[in-house]
C-alpha positions as CSV (number, residue, x, y, z in Angstrom):
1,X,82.1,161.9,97.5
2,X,81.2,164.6,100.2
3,X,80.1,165.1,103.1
4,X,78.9,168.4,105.5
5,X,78.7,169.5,109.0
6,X,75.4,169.9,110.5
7,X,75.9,172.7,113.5
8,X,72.3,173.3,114.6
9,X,71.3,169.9,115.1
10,X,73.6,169.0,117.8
11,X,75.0,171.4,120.8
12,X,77.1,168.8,122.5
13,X,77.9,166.3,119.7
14,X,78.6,166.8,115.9
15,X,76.5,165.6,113.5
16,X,77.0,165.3,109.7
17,X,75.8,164.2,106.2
18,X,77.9,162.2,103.7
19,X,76.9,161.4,100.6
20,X,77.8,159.3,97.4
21,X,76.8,158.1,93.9
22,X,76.9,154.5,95.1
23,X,77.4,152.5,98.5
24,X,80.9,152.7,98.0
25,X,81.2,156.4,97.8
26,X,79.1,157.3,100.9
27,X,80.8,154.5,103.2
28,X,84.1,156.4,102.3
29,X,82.9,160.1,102.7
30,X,81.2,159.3,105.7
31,X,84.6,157.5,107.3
32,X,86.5,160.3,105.9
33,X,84.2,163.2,108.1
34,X,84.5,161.0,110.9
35,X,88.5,161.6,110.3
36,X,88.0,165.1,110.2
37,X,85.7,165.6,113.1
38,X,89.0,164.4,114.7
39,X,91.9,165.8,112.7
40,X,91.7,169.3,111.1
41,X,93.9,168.6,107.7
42,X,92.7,165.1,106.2
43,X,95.8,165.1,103.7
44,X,97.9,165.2,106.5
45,X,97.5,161.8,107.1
46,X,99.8,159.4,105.1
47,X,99.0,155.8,103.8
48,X,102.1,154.1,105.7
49,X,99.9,151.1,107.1
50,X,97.0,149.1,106.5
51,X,94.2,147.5,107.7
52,X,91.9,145.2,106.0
53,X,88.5,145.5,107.5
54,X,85.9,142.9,107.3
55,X,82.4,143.7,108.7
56,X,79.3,141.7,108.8
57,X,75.6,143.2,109.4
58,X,71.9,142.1,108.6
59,X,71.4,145.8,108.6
60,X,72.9,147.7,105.9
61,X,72.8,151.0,108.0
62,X,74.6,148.8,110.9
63,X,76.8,148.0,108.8
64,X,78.3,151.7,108.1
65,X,78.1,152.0,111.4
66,X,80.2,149.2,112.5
67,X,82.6,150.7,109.9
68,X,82.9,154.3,111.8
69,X,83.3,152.7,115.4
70,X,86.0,150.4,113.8
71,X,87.7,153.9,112.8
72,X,87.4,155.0,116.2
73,X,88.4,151.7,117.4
74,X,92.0,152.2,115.8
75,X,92.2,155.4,116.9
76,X,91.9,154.8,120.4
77,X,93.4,151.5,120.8
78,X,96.3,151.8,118.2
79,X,96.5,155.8,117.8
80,X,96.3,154.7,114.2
81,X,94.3,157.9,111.6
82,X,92.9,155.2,109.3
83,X,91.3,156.7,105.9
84,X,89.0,154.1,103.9
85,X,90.6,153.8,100.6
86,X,88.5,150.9,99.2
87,X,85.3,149.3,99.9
88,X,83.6,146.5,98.7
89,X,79.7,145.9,99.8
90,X,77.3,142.7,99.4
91,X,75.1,141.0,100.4
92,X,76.8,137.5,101.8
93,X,73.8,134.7,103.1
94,X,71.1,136.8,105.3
95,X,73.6,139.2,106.2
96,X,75.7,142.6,104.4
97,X,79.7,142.0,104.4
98,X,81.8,144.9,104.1
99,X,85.6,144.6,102.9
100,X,87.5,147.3,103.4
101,X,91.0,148.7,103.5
102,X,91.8,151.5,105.5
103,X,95.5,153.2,104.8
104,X,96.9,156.1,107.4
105,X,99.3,156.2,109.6
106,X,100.2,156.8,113.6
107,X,98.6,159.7,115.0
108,X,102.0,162.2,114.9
109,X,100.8,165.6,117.2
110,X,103.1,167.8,115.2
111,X,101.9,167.0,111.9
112,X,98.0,165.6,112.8
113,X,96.2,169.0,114.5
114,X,93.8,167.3,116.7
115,X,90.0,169.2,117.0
116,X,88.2,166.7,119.4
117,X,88.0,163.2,120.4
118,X,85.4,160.7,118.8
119,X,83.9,158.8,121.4
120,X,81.6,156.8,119.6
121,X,78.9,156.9,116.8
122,X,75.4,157.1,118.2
123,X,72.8,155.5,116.9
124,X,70.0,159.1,117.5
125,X,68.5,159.9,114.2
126,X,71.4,157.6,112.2
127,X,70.3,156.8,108.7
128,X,71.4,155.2,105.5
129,X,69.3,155.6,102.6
130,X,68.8,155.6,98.7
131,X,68.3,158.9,97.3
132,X,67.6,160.0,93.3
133,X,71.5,161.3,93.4
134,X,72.4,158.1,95.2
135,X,73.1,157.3,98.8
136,X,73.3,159.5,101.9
137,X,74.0,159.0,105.6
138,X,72.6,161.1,108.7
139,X,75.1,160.9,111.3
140,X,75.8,162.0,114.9
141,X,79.0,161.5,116.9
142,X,79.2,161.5,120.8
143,X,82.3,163.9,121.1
């Protein structure tokens, strides 16, 4: 599971690559860069709550996204740091359905050292695909 910063491809946004050996892998790495887009120390945030996530898509790619604006989602409308802990992926009828639990905790300003505020997940050169090492995501964020 990893993921990187891309600097020179966005000035006033952040874009990123996550990667992973399997769907899986890459949904969490790319929720977890999202995270730290937002917070500077990802193990400062604690599994004290839970949310179960269920997502539906006919477009695998849509479907990751969905998952990062539903990250944002809590952030904003809960001030809940949600990290993606497990994932389940399949193909359910015509369409993908995601499971998911995300596990964090309420955004705490002495302990969670905020860097900038996620405003949404833009859809600009976003990509999901199958790569020899596995999967990999192309993502920028509107900041």
């Amino acid at each position: 599971m990893s993921y990187r910063f891309i600097e020179e491809e966005a000035t006033a946004d952040i874009a990123f690559e996550a990667r992973g050996k399997d769907l899986q892998e890459v949904f969490r790495s790319a929720g977890d860069a999202v995270m730290n887009v937002m917070i500077d120390n990802l193990d400062a945030i604690e599994p004290r709550e839970s949310r179960f996530l269920e997502l539906d898509s006919e477009a695998l790619d849509l479907l990751l996204l969905d998952l990062l604006q539903s990250l944002i989602y809590y952030k904003d409308a809960e001030q809940l740091l949600l990290r993606i802990t497990q994932v389940e992926i399949g193909k359910f009828n015509e369409s993908w359905r995601l499971r998911a639990m995300g596990r964090g905790e309420h955004l705490d300003h002495e302990r969670h050292h905020q860097l900038v505020d996620v405003k949404a997940v833009t859809l600009h050169n976003f990509s999901l695909e199958q790569a020899d090492d596995g999967w990999r995501a192309h993502v920028i964020l509107d900041v």
